[in-house]
MIDO-376302 format. One record per residue (C-alpha): z, x, y. Coordinates in steps of 0.1 Angstrom, whole numbers, plus 5000, padded with zeros to 4 digits. Each point is the difference from the previous one (the first is absolute). Layout:
ZXY/...
This chain:
605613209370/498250104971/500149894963/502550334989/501949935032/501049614991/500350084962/502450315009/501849745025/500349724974/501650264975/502450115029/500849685009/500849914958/501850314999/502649905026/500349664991/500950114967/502150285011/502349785022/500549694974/502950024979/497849804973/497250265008/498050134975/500150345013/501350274975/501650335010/498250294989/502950265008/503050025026/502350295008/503149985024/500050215029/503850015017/499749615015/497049944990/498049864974/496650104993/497449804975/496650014991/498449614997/497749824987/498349724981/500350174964/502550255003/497550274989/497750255019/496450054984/497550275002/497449965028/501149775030/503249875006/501549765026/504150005004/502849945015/502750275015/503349785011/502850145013/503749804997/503250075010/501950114968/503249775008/498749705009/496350024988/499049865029/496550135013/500650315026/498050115027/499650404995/497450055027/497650294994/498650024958/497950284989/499550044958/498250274979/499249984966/499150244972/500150054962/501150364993/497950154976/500650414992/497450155022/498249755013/502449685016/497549735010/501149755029/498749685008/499549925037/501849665008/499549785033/503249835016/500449735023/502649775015/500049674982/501449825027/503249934984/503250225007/500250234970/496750004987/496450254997/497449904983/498650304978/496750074988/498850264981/497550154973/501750144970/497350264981/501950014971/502649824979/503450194991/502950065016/500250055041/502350015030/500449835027/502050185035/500849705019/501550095039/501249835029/501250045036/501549755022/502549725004/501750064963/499950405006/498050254981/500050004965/497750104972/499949804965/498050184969/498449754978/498150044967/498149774979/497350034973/496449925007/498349834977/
């Protein structure tokens, strides 16, 4: 394993702690409600910065709040700009823990942007539409 490799692991593995403590210190950097399910953006500082970022995407059951297993997560993200929308290319992986991705991505510039968050499998199909500044 290579020095990027354990550093990226030792963020992953703060991220989630964080993310399932109810005395974490994670901060939510947006959320929206899809049907029976709650989508939310995580992490340390509540706050996405330009250049590279390292996240959470969780998914809970809106009733309950109880992590959900929703199989199946693809996101896009983009900050619409008249004529020329930029995206940002963002990684996803399983974190090993029902409910939760861990996202990484490269945010070129600061300002407002979009995230399409979608998933198929054991909760059903849904999409969520999150947006958050960049700063």
């Amino acid at each position: 394993m290579n020095t990027k490799s354990i550093r990226w692991a030792v963020i992953a593995g703060l991220l989630l702690t964080a993310c399932g403590s109810k005395s974490s210190p994670a901060k939510e950097i947006a959320s929206q409600r899809s049907n029976d399910v709650m989508v939310s953006l995580v992490n340390e500082t509540g706050d996405l910065v330009q250049g590279q970022n390292r996240f959470v995407i969780a998914f809970r059951s809106a009733a309950s709040g109880q992590p959900i297993d929703v199989g199946k997560v693809t996101v896009s993200s983009t900050m619409p700009m008249p004529g020329m929308p930029m995206s940002a290319g963002l990684e996803l992986s399983a974190a090993g823990e029902t409910g939760k991705y861990l996202a990484k991505g490269d945010f070129a510039m600061s300002g407002g942007w979009n995230f399409e968050v979608k998933w198929d499998g054991p909760a059903g199909q849904g999409t969520a539409l999150l947006s958050t500044n960049v700063h």
